[in-house]
N, C-alpha and C positions, 0 to 999 in steps of 0.2 A: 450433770457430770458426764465428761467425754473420756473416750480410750478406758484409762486401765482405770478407772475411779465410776464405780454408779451407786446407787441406791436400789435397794431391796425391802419391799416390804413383805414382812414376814408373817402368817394367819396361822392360829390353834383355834381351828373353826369350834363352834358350839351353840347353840339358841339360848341358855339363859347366860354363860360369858363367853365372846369370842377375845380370844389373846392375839392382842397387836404389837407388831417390833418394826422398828425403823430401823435398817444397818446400811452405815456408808463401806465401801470397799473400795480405798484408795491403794492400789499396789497388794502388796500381801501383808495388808494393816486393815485391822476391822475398829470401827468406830462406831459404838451403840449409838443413837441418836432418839430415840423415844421410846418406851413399851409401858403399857398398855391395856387396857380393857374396855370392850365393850357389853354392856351389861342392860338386858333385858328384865323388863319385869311378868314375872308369872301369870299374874292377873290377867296382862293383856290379851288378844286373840293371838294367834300364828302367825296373821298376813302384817299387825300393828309391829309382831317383835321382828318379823324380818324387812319389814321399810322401818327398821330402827337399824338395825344391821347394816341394811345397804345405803343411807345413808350417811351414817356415821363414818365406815370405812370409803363411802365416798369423798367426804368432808375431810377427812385423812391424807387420801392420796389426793390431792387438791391444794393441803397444806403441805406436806412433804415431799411431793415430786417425784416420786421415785420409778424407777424405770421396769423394775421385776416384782413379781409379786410371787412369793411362794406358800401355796396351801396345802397343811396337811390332810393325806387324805386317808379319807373314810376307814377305820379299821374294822377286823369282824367282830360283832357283837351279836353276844346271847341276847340282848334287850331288843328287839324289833324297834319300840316307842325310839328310845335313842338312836338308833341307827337313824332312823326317817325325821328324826329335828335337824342332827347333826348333819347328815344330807338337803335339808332344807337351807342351813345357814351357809353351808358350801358352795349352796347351789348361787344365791344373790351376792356371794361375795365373789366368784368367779366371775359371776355377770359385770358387777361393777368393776372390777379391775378389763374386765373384757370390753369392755365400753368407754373406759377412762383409755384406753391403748396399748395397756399395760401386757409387756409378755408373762402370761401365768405359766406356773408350773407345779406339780403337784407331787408329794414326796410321802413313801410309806412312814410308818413311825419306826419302822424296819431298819429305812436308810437314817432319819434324823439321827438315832443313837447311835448309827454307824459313823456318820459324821462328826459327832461329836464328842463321843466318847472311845470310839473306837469297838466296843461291843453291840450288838442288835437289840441286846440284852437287859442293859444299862436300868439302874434306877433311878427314879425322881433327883434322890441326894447327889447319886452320879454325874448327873447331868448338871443341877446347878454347880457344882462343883467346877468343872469343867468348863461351866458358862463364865463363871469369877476369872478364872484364869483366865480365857481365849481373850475375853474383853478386859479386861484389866478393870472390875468393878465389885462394889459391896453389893451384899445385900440390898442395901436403899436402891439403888437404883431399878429394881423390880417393885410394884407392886405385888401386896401380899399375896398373891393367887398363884398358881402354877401356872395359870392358863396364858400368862405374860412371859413366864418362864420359857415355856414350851415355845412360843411364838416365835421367839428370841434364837430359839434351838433350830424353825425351820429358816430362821434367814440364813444362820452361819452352817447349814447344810446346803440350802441352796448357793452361797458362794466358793463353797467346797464343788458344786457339780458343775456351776455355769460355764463354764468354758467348754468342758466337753457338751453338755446339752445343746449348747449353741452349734457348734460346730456338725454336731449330728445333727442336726432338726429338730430334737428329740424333746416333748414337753412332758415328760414322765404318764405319760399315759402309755397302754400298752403296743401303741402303733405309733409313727413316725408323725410329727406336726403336720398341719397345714399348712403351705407356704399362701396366706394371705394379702402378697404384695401385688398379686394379679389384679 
């Protein structure tokens, strides 16, 4: 996809489900095209569930093409154990989108219900709500999890910022990009 049309892959990072969204951005027209989950099993070790992760969303953006990848990032959590999985799956799936060539970008869940709902605040119900509407779509077309939901939420946040991010440098972290073209 060239000029005003790309593709966005969208991450609700997690170690036992990561939520996956594909959004086309033709003009100021959004077009769902996949969501998603990647789903680990318990059992396994840490290093098994995250080369399940970074393959899987490799085999993804492989299939899909897409040019941006946007990952929700890390919030503060009283759970320590949760913080350091979810920073684990964060970690290989930036890798892979970083490796695939893909420009990452990483968005509070601050901003995502700011984008999409217009409050920072927003509930679960909020936000799918708001997701039916933006895309013109049922229920079905989510898998039963939020965590597709959610995914879905950082793409159409991420096409709400991209312009300005591009234009600043800016990859949502708290200093200015790398310019990598050197």
């Amino acid at each position: 996809m060239t000029g005003k049309s790309y593709r966005i892959l969208g991450i609700d990072p997690g170690l036992e489900t990561t939520g996956v969204s594909i959004l086309d951005i033709e003009g100021a027209e959004y077009h769902p095209v996949y969501s998603g989950c990647i789903v680990t099993k318990r059992n396994l070790t840490l290093c098994s569930r995250l080369e399940k992760i970074f393959n899987d969303v490799s085999e993804i953006i492989d299939n899909y093409r897409p040019e941006y990848m946007a990952v929700e990032d890390l919030f503060f959590s009283s759970n320590t154990k949760t913080a350091l999985s979810v920073g684990h799956s964060r970690g290989v799936l930036i890798l892979a989108g970083s490796i695939k060539g893909l420009r990452v970008y990483e968005y509070t869940p601050l901003e995502i219900k700011q984008a999409v709902v217009g409050y920072g605040r927003a509930t679960k119900k909020q936000i799918k709500y708001m997701l039916k509407v933006i895309l013109g779509v049922n229920d079905n077309f989510f898998p039963g999890t939020d965590d597709a939901w959610d995914a879905m939420a950082v793409s159409i946040c991420h096409a709400s910022n991209v312009k300005f991010r591009d234009k600043t440098n800016y990859d949502g972290s708290s200093k200015p990009a790398i310019n990598k073209s050197r």
